[in-house]
C-alpha positions as CSV (number, residue, x, y, z in Angstrom):
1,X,6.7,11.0,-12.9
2,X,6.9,10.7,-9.2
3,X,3.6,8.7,-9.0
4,X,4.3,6.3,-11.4
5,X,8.0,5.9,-10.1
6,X,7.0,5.4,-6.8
7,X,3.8,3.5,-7.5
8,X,5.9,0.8,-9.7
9,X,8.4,0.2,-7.1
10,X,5.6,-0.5,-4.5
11,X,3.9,-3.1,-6.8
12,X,7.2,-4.5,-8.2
13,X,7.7,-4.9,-4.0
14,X,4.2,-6.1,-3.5
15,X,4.5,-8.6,-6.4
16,X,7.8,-9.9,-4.7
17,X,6.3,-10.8,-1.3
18,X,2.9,-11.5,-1.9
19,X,3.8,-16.1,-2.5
20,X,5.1,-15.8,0.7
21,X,1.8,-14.4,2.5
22,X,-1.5,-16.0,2.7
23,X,-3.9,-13.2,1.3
24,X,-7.5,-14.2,2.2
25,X,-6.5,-14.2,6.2
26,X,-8.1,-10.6,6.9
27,X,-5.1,-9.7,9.2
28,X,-2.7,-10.4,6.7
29,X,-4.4,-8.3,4.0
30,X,-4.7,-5.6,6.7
31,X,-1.0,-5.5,7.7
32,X,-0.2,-5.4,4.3
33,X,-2.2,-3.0,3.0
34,X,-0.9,-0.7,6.1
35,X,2.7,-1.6,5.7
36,X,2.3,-0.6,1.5
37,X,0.2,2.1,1.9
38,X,2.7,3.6,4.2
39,X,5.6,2.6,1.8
40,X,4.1,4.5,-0.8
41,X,3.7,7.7,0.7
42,X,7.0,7.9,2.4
43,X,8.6,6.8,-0.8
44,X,6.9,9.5,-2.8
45,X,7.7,11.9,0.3
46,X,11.7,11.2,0.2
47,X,11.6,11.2,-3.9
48,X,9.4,14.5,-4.0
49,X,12.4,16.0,-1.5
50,X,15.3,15.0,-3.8
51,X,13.9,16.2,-7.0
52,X,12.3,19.6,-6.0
53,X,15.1,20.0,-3.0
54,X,11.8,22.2,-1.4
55,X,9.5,20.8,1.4
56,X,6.7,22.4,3.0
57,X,5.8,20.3,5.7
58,X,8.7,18.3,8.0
59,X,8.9,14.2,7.6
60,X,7.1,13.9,11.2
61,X,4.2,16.1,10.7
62,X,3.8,14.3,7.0
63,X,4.2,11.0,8.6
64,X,2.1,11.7,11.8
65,X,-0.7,13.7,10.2
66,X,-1.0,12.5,6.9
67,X,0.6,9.4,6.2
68,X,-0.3,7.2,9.0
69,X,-3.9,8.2,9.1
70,X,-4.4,7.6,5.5
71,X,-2.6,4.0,5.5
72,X,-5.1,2.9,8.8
73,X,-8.2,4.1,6.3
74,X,-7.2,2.6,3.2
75,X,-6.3,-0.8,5.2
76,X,-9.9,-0.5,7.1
77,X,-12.0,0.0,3.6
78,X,-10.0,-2.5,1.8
79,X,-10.6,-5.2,4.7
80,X,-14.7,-4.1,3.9
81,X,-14.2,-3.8,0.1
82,X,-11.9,-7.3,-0.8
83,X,-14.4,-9.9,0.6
84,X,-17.3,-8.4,-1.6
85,X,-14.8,-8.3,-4.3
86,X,-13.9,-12.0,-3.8
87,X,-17.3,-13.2,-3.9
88,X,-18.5,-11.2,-6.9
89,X,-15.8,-12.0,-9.2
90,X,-15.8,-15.5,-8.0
91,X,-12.1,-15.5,-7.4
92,X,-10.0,-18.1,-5.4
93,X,-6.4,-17.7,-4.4
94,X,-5.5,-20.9,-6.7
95,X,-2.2,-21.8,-7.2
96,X,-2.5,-21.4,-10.9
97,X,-3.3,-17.7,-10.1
98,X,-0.6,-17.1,-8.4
């Protein structure tokens, strides 16, 4: 329910923006990684709030000690994982891809 809600609105977001940035730059996959990573988990946060109207943990503590932390890993093993990924699957950012 939540996941899926929350997941689809980040990649409907994602899928949006991502003409407008140049992916292969590895500060520009980074940032966006970051940016989404944290977009997801604060979206799931707020919709998890609303919906079960109970919350264990404050928005700053969730933000501070899980979210952040966990946006700055998953945008440091992506920026290791997408040039192997790249050159494996032989993939170009073509405009016919896009």
């Amino acid at each position: 329910g939540i996941n899926t809600l929350t997941l689809a609105i980040t990649g409907l977001t994602v899928g949006m923006l991502s003409p407008k940035f140049f992916k292969e730059s590895k500060i520009t996959q980074t940032a966006i990684v970051f940016a989404f990573a944290l977009f997801f988990m604060l979206t799931h946060y707020i919709f998890n709030s609303f919906i079960s109207k109970i919350t264990y943990i404050s928005l700053s503590e969730y933000l501070f000690e899980l979210i952040i932390p966990a946006s700055l890993y998953t945008s440091f093993i992506s920026m290791a994982i997408f040039p192997v990924l790249m050159s494996r699957y032989h993939l170009e950012e073509k405009e016919e891809f896009l």
